[in-house]
N, C-alpha and C positions, 0 to 999 in steps of 0.2 A: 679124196677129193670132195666128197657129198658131206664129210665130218667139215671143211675146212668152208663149204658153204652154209653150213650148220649155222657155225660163229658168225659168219656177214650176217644171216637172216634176225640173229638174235639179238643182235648190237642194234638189228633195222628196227627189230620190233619194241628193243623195253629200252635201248640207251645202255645195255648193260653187257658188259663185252668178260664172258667166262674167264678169259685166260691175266684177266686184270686179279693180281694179286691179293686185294683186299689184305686181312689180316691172318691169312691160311699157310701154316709155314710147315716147312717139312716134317717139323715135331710133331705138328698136330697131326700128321695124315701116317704116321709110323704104326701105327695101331690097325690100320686097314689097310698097307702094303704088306706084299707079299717079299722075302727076303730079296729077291731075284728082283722087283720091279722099285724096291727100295735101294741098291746096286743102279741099276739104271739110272734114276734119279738125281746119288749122288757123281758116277759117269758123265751126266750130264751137264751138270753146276760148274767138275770143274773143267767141262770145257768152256765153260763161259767165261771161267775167273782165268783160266789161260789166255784167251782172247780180248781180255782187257776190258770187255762191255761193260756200259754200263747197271749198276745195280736193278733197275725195274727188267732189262732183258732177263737177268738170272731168275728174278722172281717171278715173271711172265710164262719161260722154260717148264719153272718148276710147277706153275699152276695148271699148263696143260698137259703137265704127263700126272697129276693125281687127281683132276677131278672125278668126280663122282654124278651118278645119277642126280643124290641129291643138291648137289653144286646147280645142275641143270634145271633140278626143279624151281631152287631158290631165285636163281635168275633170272628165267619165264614167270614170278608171280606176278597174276595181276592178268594172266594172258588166260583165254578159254579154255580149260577142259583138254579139251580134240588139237587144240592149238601146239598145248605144254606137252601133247603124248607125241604129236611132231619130229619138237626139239629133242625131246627124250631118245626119239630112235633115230636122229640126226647124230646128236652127240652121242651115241653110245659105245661103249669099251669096245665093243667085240662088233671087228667089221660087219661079219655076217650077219649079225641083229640091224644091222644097217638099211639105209631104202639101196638098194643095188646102184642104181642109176639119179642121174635127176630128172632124167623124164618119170622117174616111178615115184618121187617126189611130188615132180610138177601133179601128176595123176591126184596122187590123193590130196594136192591143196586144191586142184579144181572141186575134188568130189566135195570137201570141206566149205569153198563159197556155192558153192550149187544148194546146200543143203541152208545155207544163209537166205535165200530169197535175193527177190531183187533190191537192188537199190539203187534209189531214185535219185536226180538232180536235187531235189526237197533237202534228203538224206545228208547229202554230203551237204547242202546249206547249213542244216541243222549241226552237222557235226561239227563244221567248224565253229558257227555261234557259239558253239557250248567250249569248244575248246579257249576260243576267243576269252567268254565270258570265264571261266573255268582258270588263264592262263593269268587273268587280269586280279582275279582278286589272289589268287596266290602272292601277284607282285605285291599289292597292299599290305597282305598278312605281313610279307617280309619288309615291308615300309620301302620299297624299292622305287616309287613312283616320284618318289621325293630325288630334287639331285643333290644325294648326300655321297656321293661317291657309288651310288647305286647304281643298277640300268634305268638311263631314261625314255619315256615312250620319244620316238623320232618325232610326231606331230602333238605336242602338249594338246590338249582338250582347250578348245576358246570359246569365251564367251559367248554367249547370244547379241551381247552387247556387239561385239568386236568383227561380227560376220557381217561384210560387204553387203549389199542386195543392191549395190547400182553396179552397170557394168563399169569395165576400166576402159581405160584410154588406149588405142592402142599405141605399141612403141614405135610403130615405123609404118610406111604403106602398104611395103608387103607383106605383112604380118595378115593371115585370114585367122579368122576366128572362128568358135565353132557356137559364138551364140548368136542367136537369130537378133534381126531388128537393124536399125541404121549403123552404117560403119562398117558392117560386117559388107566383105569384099567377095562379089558374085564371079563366078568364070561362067562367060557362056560365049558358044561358039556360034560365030555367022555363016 
């Protein structure tokens, strides 16, 4: 159960989900199967090819009965330190190297942000700026901003020219608004 939350956290954290097949195929992983767990394996496959699935199940099967520590490593890159030894004993072969519980989990990701310090309302501003700013020139690099069959931003960037500065009209009487000054419709009680 704590291995199968292992995967949710990991997919939460980098986008990158272990049991996706990539380019890792049973040839390559025969050299660090053990006779008995390379049996299993193929056990496995062809209940798959009995069951008519299709081909990414087979190879998803096969990716979660051989990965490896370093499968776990390669997939957490990019994550902290203390973060990636987590995963590593999340995902690891041997139950008992396991966290027991998810409360014994839950324990050590608290001790883990405890040791982070606080973070502030600032903090998480800033972190999205950056991702924001971070998110947008990626688009560029890949010429994405453009609509060339790309993603387009939902609100194009407009002019200085082209921005309003008188109010509008409203559409109807009951329309309230929420800018101050004439037009705009008062409720007040007698």
């Amino acid at each position: 159960m704590v291995s199968s939350l292992g995967l949710v956290l990991l997919e939460f954290a980098t986008g990158r989900h272990l049991d996706y097949p990539g380019n890792l195929k049973v040839e390559d992983e025969s050299p660090r199967l053990s006779r008995e767990q390379g049996q299993r394996v193929l056990a496995a496959l062809a209940t798959t090819m009995d069951m008519n699935l299709p081909p990414f199940v087979e190879d998803a099967v096969q990716r979660a009965m051989v990965f490896s520590g370093k499968d776990v490593k390669e997939a957490a890159f990019g994550l902290s330190t203390s973060l990636r030894s987590v995963f590593l004993r999340l995902l690891c072969r041997e139950p008992a190297s396991r966290y027991p519980t998810a409360a014994a989990l839950e324990l050590e990701l608290r001790g883990q942000l405890a040791r982070l310090g606080p973070y502030s309302a600032a903090d998480a501003v800033k972190e999205v700026e950056t991702a924001l700013f971070e998110g947008g020139e990626a688009m560029e690099e890949l010429n994405l901003l453009e609509d060339e069959g790309g993603i387009v931003p939902a609100f194009p960037p407009r002019s200085q020219d082209s921005i309003p500065t008188e109010p509008r009209p409203l559409r109807s009487a009951d329309e309230t608004t929420t800018e101050p000054g004439p037009g705009a419709l008062r409720l007040s009680r007698h």
